[in-house]
ZAVO-618041 format. One record per residue (C-alpha): x, z, y; residue in three letters. Coordinates in steps of 0.02 Angstrom, whole numbers, padded with zeros to 5 digits, always signed. Each point is the difference from the previous one (the first is absolute). Layout:
N
XZYALA...
// end
This chain:
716
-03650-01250-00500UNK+00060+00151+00088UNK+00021+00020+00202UNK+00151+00035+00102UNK-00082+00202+00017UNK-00030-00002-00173UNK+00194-00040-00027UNK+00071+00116+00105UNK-00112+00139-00063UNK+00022-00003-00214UNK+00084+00143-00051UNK-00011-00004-00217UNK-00106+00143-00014UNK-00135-00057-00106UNK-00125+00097+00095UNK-00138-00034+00144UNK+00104+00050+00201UNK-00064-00038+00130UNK-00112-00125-00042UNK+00111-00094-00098UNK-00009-00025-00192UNK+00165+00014-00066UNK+00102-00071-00144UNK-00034+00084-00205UNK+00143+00118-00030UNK+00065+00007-00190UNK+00152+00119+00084UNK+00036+00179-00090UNK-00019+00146+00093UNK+00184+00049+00102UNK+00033+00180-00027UNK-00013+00023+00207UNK-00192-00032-00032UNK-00022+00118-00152UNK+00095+00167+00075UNK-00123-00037+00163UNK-00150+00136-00004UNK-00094-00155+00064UNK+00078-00131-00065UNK+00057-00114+00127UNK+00042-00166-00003UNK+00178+00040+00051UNK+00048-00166-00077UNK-00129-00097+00095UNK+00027+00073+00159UNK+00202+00018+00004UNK+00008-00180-00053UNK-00125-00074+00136UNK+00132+00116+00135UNK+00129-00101-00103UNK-00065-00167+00053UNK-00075+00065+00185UNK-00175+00007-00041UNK+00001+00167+00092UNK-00189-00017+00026UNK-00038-00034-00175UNK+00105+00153-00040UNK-00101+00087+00072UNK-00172-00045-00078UNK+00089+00026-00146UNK+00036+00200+00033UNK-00153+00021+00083UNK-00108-00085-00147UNK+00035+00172-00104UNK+00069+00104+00138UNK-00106+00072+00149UNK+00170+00095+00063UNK+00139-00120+00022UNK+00057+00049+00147UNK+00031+00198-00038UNK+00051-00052-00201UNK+00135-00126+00073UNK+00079+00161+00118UNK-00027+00167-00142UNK-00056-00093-00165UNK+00111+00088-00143UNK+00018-00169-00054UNK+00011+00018-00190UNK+00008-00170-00010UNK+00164+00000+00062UNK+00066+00119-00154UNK-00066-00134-00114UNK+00061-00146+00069UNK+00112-00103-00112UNK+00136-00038+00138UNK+00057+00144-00010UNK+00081-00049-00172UNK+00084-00142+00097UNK+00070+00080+00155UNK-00144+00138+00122UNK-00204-00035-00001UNK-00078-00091+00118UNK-00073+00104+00147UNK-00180-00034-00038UNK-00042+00139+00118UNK+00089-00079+00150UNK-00067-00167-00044UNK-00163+00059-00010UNK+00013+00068+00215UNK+00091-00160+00036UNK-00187-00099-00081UNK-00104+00132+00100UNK+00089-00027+00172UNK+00043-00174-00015UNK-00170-00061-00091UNK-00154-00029+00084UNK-00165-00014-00054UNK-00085+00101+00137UNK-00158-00136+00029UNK-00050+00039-00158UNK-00132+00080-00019UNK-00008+00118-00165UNK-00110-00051-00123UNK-00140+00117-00071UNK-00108-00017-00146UNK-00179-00008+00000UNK-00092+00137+00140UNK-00056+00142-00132UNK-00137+00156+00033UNK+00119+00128-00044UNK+00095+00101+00107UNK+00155+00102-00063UNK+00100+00128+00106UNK+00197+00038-00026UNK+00063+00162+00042UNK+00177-00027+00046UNK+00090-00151+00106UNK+00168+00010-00078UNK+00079-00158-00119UNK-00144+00042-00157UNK-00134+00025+00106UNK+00035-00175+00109UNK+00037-00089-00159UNK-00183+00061-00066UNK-00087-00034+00179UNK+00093-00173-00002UNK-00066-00054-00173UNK-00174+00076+00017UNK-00017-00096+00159UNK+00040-00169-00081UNK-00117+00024-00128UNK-00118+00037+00114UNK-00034+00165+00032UNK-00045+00091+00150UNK+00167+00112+00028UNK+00037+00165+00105UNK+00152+00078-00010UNK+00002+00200+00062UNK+00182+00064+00058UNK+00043+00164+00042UNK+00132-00038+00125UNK-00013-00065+00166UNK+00063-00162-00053UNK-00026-00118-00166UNK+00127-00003-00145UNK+00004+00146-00064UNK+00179+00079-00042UNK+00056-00196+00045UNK-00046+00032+00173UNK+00034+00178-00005UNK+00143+00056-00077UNK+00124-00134-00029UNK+00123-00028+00146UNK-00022-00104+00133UNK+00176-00079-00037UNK-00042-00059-00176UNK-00186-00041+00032UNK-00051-00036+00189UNK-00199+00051+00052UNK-00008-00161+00063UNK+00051-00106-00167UNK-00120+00096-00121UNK-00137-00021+00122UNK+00025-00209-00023UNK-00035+00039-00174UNK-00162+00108+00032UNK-00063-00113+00143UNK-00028-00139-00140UNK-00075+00123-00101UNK-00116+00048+00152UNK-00028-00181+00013UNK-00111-00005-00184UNK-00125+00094+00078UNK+00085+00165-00040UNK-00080+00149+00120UNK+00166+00158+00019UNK-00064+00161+00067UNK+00135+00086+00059UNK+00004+00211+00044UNK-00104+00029-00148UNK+00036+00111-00146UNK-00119+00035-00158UNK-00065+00169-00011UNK+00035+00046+00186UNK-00075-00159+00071UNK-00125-00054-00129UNK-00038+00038-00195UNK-00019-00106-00146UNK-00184+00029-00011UNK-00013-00066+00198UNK+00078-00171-00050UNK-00104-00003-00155UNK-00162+00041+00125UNK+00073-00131+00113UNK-00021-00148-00128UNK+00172+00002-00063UNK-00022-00083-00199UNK+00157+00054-00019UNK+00169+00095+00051UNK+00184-00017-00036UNK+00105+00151+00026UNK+00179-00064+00083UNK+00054+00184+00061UNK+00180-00022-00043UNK+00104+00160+00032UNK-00009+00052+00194UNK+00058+00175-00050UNK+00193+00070-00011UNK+00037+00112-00140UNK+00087+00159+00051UNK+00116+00133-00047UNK-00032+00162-00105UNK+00159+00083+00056UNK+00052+00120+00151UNK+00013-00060+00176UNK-00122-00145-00007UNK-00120+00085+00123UNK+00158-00009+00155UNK-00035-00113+00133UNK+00110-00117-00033UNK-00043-00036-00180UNK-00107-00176+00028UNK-00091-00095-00136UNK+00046-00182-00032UNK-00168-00087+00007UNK-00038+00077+00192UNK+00175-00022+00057UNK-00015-00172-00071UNK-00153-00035+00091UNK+00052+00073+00177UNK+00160-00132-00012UNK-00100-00150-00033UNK-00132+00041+00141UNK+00161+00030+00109UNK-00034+00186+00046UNK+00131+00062-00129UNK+00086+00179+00065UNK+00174-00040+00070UNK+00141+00029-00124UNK+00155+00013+00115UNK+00153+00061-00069UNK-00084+00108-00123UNK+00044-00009-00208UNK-00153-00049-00105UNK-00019+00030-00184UNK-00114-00100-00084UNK-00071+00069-00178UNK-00027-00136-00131UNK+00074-00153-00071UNK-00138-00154-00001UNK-00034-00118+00129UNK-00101+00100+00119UNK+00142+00129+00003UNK+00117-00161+00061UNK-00146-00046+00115UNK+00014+00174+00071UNK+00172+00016+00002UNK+00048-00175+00097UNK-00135+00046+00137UNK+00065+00160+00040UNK+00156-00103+00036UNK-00074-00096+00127UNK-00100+00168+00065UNK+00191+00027+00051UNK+00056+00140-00133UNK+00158+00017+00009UNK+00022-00003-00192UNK-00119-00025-00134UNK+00012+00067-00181UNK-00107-00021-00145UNK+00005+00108-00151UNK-00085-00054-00162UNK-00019+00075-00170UNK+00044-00180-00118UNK+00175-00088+00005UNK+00048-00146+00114UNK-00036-00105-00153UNK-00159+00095-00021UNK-00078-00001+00160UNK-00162-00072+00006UNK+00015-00081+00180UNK+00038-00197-00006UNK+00191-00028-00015UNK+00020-00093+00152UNK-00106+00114+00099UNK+00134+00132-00042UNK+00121-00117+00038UNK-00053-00028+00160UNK-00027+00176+00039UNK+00188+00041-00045UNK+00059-00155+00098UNK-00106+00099+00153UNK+00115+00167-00026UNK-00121+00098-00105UNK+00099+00126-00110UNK-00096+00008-00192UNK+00010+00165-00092UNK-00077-00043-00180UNK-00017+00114-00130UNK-00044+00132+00096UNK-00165+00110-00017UNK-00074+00103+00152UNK+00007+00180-00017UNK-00020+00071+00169UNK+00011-00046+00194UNK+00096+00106+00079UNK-00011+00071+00185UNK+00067+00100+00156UNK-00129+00077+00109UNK-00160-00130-00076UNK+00137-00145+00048UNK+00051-00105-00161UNK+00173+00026-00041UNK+00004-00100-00183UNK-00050-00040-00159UNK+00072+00093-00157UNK-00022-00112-00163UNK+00012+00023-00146UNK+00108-00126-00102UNK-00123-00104-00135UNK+00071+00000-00180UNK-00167-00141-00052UNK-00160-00073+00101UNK-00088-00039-00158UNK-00028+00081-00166UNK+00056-00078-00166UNK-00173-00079-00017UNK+00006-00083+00171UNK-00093+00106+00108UNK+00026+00063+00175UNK+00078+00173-00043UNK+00166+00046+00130UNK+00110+00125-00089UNK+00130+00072+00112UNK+00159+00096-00033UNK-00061+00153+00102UNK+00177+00070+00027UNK+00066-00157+00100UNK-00061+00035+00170UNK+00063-00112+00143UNK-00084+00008+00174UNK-00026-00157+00126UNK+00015+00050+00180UNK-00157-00080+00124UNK-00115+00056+00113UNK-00135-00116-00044UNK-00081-00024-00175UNK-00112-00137-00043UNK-00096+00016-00181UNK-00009-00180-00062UNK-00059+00039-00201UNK-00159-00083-00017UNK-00176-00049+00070UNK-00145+00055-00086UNK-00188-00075+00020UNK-00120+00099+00103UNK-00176+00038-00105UNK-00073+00122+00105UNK-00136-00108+00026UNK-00039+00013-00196UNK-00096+00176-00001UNK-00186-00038-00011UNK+00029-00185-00084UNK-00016-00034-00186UNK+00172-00073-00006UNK+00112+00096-00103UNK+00176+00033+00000UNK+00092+00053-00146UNK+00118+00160-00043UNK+00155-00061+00124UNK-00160-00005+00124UNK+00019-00204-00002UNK-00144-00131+00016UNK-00069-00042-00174UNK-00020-00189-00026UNK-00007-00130-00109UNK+00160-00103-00005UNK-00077-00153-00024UNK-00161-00012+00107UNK+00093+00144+00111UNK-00179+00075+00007UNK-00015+00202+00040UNK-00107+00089-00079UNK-00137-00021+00143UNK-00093-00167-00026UNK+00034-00130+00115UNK+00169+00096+00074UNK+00181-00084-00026UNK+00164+00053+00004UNK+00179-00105+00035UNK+00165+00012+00065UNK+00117+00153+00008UNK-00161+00126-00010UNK-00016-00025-00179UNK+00190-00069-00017UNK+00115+00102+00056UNK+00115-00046+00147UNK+00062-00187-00026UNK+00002-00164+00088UNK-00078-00074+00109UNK-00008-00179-00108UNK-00052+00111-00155UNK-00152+00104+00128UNK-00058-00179+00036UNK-00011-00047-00179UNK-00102+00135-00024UNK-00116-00021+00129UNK-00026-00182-00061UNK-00069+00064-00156UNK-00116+00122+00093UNK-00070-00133+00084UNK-00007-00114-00185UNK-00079+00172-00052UNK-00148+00038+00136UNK-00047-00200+00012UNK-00035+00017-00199UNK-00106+00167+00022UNK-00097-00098+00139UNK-00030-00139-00069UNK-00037+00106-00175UNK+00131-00060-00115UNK+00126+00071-00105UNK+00200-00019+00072UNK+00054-00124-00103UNK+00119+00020-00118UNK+00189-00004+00027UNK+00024-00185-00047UNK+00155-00036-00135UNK+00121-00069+00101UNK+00028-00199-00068UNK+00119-00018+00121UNK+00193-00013-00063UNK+00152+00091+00082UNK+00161-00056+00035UNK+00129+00088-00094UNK+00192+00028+00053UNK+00121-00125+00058UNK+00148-00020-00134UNK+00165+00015+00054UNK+00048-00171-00027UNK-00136-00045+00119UNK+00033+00116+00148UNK+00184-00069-00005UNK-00065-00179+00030UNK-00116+00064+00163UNK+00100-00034+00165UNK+00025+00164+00076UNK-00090+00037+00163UNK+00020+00139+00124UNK-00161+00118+00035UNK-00038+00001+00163UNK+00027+00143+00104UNK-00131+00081+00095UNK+00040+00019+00172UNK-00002+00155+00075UNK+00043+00131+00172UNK+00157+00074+00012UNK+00008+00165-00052UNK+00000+00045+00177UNK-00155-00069+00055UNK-00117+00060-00158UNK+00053+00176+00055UNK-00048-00006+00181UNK-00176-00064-00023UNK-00114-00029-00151UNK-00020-00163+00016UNK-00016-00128-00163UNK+00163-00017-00076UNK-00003-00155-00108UNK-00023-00140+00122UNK-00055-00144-00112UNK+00065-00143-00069UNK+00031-00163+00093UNK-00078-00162-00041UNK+00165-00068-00067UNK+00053+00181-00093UNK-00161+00009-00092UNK+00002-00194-00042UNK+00161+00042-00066UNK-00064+00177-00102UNK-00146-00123-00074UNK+00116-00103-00085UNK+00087+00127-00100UNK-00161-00010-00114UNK+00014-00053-00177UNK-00177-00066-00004UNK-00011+00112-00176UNK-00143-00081-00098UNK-00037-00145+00091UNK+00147-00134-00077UNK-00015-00122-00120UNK-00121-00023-00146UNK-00002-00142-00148UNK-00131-00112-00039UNK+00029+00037-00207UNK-00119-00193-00019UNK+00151-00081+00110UNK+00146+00074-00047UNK+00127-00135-00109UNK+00100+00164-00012UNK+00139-00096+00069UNK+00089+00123+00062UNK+00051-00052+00154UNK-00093+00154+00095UNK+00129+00121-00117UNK+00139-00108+00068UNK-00034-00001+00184UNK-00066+00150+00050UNK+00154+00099+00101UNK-00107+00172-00063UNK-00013-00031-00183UNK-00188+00056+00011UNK-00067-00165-00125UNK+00070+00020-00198UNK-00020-00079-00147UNK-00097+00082-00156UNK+00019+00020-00167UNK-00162-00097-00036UNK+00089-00149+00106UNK-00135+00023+00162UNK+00081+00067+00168UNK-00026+00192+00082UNK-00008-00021+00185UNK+00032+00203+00043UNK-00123+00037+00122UNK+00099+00162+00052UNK+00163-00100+00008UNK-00057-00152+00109UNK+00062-00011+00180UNK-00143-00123+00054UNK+00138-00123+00060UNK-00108-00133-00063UNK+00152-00109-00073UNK-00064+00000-00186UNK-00165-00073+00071UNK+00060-00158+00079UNK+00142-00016-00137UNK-00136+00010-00130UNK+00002-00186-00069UNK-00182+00026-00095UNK-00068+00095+00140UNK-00040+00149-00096UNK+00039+00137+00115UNK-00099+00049+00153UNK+00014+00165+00120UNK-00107+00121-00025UNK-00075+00016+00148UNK-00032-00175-00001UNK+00132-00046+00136UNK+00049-00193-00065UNK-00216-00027+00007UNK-00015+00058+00172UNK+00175-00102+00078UNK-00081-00161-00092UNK-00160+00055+00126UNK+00109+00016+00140UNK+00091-00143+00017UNK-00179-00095-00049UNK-00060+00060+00151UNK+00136-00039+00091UNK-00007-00169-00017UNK-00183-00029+00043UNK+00014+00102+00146UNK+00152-00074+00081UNK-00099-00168+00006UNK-00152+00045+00003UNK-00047-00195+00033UNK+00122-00068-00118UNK+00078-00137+00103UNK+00151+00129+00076UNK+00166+00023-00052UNK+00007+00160-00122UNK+00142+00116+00006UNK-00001+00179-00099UNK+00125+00105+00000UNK+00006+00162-00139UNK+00083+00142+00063UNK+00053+00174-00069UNK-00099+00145+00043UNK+00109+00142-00019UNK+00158+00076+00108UNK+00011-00072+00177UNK-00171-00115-00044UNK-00108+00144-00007UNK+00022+00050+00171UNK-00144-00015+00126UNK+00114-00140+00096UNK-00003-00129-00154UNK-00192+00079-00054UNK-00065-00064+00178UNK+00115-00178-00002UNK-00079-00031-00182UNK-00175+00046+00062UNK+00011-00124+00154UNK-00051-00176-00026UNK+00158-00050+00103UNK-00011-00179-00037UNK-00129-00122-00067UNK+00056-00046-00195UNK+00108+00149-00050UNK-00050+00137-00090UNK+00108+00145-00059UNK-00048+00085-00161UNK+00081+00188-00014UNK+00064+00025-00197UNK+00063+00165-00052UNK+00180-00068-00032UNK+00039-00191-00027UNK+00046+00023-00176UNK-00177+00017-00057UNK-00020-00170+00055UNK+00001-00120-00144UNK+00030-00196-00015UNK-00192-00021-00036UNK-00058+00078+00198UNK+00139-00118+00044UNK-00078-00158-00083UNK-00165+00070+00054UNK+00012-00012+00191UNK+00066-00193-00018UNK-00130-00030-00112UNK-00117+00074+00117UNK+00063-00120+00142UNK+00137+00094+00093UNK+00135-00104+00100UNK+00117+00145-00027UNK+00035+00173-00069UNK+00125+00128+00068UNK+00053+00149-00095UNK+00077+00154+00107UNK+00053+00149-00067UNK+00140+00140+00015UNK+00192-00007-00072UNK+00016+00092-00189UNK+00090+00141+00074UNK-00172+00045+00093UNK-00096-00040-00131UNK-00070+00161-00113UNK+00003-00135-00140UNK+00137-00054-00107UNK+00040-00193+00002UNK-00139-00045+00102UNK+00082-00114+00107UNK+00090-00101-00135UNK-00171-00028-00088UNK-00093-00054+00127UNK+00132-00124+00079UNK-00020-00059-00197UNK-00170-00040+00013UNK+00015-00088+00170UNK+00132-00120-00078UNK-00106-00030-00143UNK-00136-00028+00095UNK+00106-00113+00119UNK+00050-00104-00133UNK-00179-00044-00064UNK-00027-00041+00180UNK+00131-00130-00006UNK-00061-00066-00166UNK-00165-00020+00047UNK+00020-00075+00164UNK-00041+00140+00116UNK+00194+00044+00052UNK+00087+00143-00007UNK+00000+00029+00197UNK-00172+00064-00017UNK+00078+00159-00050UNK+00109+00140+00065UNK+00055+00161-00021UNK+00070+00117+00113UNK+00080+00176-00023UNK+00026+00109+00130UNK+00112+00146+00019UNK-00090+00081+00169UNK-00174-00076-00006UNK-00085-00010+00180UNK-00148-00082+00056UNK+00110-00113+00112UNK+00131-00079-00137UNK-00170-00008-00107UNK-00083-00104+00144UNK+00163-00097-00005UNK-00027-00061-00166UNK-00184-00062+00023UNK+00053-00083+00122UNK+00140-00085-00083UNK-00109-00035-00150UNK-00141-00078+00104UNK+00118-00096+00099UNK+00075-00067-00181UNK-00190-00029-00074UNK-00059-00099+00129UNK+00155-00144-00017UNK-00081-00009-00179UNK-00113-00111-00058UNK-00178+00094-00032UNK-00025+00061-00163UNK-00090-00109-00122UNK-00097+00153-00059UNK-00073+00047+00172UNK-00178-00062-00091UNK-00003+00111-00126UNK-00010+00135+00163UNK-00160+00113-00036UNK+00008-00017-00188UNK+00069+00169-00083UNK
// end
């Protein structure tokens, strides 16, 4: 028999959170998950936002996730380019969702969890999102951590070099104080090979060391004028902005070289330096450029003028003052085999008139610290490792994130310094990195057409955001957040992909009457006779599992199993004696529901002998939980949820008033009466018409005679 904590806190995802051991999943895995470098339970966690469990959401992100709070604000979310609403109408904004769980959740008193206190000690060179990641996982498994950053502050380029308006000092260092938390030691101010070697952390009982350099250097220019004064670097101007001693920009025209998102970085800070125009001039497209769209996007909503397909050739000047840039106009970036090649058409010269040029074409990795080592680089003077272990060629020395990628993401850097960390526990503890496992688990596939026209159609939520007026006046964080009720609302676009409906082949009667019912058309009927519930069709509305007259199908995520539990509980809990009247009400936990007003009215024991079980959406409750609770002894059961037009589901009003006059007509024929029994739609839920109604049920109940069943109270 579960507890009234225990309730509130079950959140399908088969796993251990928190202390609580949670329901087998049989679900597929949702495309969201597979595109994530670290595969998040973006199911899980969206859902439990969905139905308010903005604490559990939380665990959720944070049970694979040590950086939830910077991810939510500058994650490239590929999960969002997956997603399957899309087909339907826009994807979900997983990203946003995941902030809303990170400022609305709390889990602060707990404590993280290590493993087991080990001997070793392992050093990471490098505080930025693969060398956290690597420190955070190390830590729980028990390792004694130190982290060595160069900079004055943790987080490497996070901290560094991204803006203060898309990722605040003060949010990433949430993220690393929890990491700090584990047991994690960060020296700050301290750069290998100035500040210490390799062979000094090896002397200083070091077992092992994982190289997170990233790329703290700027590429430069091999043309004329690069050496004038006002010819900056992007990774130093960069820096100067976020630690708010960036040189004043007033009135003057800035030029930004490059096209990817540290060239937008650039150019939208030297709009809030107070340049009086900003330019950017890159060598690829506007369908080419390798910035994030919407980062352009917002850069052009900001005033900045794009120049693409133009090549640098020379910066031009009038007395060692910049006067322009003369480009060259690019005929192709990349060579018929794919690579990186710029060909220009040398004879179209244009020129770009600014006094300030900022070169924004790259990072690169700084290995200075390599002469004297026995790690070796190869020909394109990069670190030679092994892509699975990601061991260099020095014993005992690891490499991860953008040193040995490339410039990327921060959600792929952290993936990478995850399998460091899988990588140095294995040399430690002297075993080989296992093998990558076959992956068992099935994929949804694509929505059909004749599904997505059957899925109510749901606005995206807008991010809200300052007016174009007050981004350019300060840098302060643009995207404010979701509200409680906006992201409640954003949760419930999800489909649920991979976590519907499964048949029990022993049970089916193949009657067809799932085929005929289901508004989506996701259950068909074979050749061979059987029925085909399409997992990547199914809406998870739950109709075809209470219609189902053999009881053959069940959610995959177990959802009927765990509402039978619920209301179980219910019962014994609302008396715990047995003698008192028993009301329980079930209520939907989606829209208006989810918010923290109804969350804290369920949570209160308001009245002696009412209980008020949460169900995501009436319509997954069935005539059986119905029978079950007056079977169980309860003098009355109210059903609340919200009109169809709220509803993401099709029909699933008009089902489940079915069920409640079925069920109120066994009620009559057995004896019981039908009064024992309402339902109650409402079209603008609050906590005070929902009060309303317990009252008016109680008040109804108690002119009743008791139940004959209440001495069956206690039995499940």
């Amino acid at each position: 028999m579960m507890n009234q904590d225990a309730d509130r806190t079950i959140s399908m995802q088969g796993t251990r959170i928190g202390g609580r051991l949670l329901v087998a999943d049989n679900s597929l895995r949702p495309p969201c998950q597979r595109a994530c470098p670290i595969q998040q339970d973006v199911r899980g966690y969206i859902n439990l936002i969905a139905e308010g469990e903005f604490d559990e959401a939380l665990r959720v992100i944070r049970n694979t996730n040590p950086l939830p709070s910077v991810c939510g604000l500058i994650c490239a979310h590929p999960c969002e380019t997956e997603c399957r609403r899309e087909q339907v109408d826009q994807p979900l904004a997983i990203a946003a969702l995941k902030r809303f769980a990170t400022e609305y959740g709390h889990d602060d008193g707990a404590e993280p969890q290590t493993g087991a206190k080990r001997a070793e000690k392992i050093v990471i060179i490098g505080s930025g999102a693969a060398g956290l990641t690597a420190a955070h996982d190390l830590a729980k498994k028990g390792y004694g951590v130190t982290i060595f950053e160069r900079e004055a502050a943790p987080g490497g380029a996070l901290g560094a070099f991204i803006p203060q308006y898309r990722l605040p000092r003060e949010v990433l260092q949430r993220d690393i104080e929890r990491i700090v938390a584990l047991g994690v030691e960060i020296k700050t101010n301290s750069e290998l090979g100035k500040d210490f070697t390799l062979t000094e952390l090896k002397d200083g009982g070091y077992s092992a060391v994982v190289l997170a350099l990233g790329l703290p250097l700027s590429r430069g220019l091999n043309i004329s004028g690069v050496k004038l004064d006002d010819v900056l670097l992007a990774l130093p101007f960069l820096k100067d902005a976020k630690l708010g001693v960036g040189k004043s920009l007033s009135g003057r025209r800035v030029l930004v070289i490059g096209g990817g998102n540290v060239a937008v970085d650039v150019a939208r800070s030297a709009l809030r330096l107070g340049a009086g125009e900003v330019h950017m001039a890159c060598l690829e497209a506007r369908h080419e450029m390798p910035a994030f769209s919407w980062e352009i996007e917002a850069a052009s909503e900001e005033g900045v003028i794009l120049h693409c397909s133009k090549g640098p050739k020379s910066i031009l000047c009038r007395d060692t003052k910049v006067t322009g840039l003369e480009c060259m106009e690019v005929k192709a970036v990349f060579d018929e085999e794919g690579r990186f090649n710029p060909t220009f058409y040398e004879e179209r010269v244009s020129v770009v008139d600014t006094d300030v040029v900022i070169i924004a074409i790259g990072q690169a990795a700084d290995l200075s610290f390599l002469k004297d080592t026995g790690i070796k680089l190869n020909q394109r003077g990069q670190l030679v490792f092994d892509p699975d272990t990601l061991a260099t060629s020095e014993e005992g020395i690891f490499a991860c994130g953008e040193v040995i990628s490339g410039p990327g993401t921060a959600v792929g850097a952290m993936a990478s310094g995850r399998q460091a960390a899988l990588a140095a526990d294995c040399y430690l503890r002297g075993e080989k990195m296992p093998a990558p496992q076959p992956d068992d688990s099935m994929d949804v596939g694509e929505l059909l057409a004749t599904t997505t026209e059957e899925i109510k159609r749901l606005e995206r939520q807008e991010m809200p955001t300052l007016t174009l007026e007050e981004r350019l006046s300060n840098f302060g964080q643009i995207e404010l957040g979701y509200t409680e009720r906006t992201a409640v609302k954003e949760a419930e676009r999800c489909l649920r992909c991979g976590a519907g409906a499964e048949y029990l082949e022993d049970k089916c009667s193949a009657c067809l009457t799932c085929v005929r019912i289901c508004p989506y058309g996701a259950p068909v009927a074979t050749i061979a006779g059987s029925i085909d519930i399409r997992a990547d069709q199914c809406q998870s509305c739950g109709i075809c599992v209470g219609e189902c007259p053999a009881r053959a199908i069940t959610f995959r995520r177990r959802e009927d199993d765990q509402i039978r539990e619920r209301i179980e509980a219910a019962v014994a809990e609302a008396s715990p004696s047995g003698a008192e009247p028993v009301v329980i009400g079930l209520c939907c936990s989606y829209g208006a529901f989810a918010t923290s007003a109804f969350t804290k009215f369920f949570r209160n024991n308001y009245k002696p002998g009412i209980r008020i079980v949460r169900i995501p959406c009436v319509v997954k409750i069935d005539t059986s939980h119905l029978l079950k609770l007056f079977e169980l002894g309860a003098d009355g059961v109210f059903i609340v949820g919200c009109i169809e037009d709220d509803c993401p589901y099709q029909m699933s009003t008009f089902w489940a008033e079915r069920r409640v006059a079925a069920v109120k007509k066994n009620l009559d024929e057995i004896g019981l009466g039908a009064d024992r029994l309402q339902m109650y739609t409402l079209s603008d839920p609050t906590v005070e018409k929902l009060d309303e109604i317990v009252t008016e049920v109680t008040t109804q109940v108690t002119r009743l005679a008791p139940s004959p069943m209440r001495n069956r109270r206690g039995e499940a």
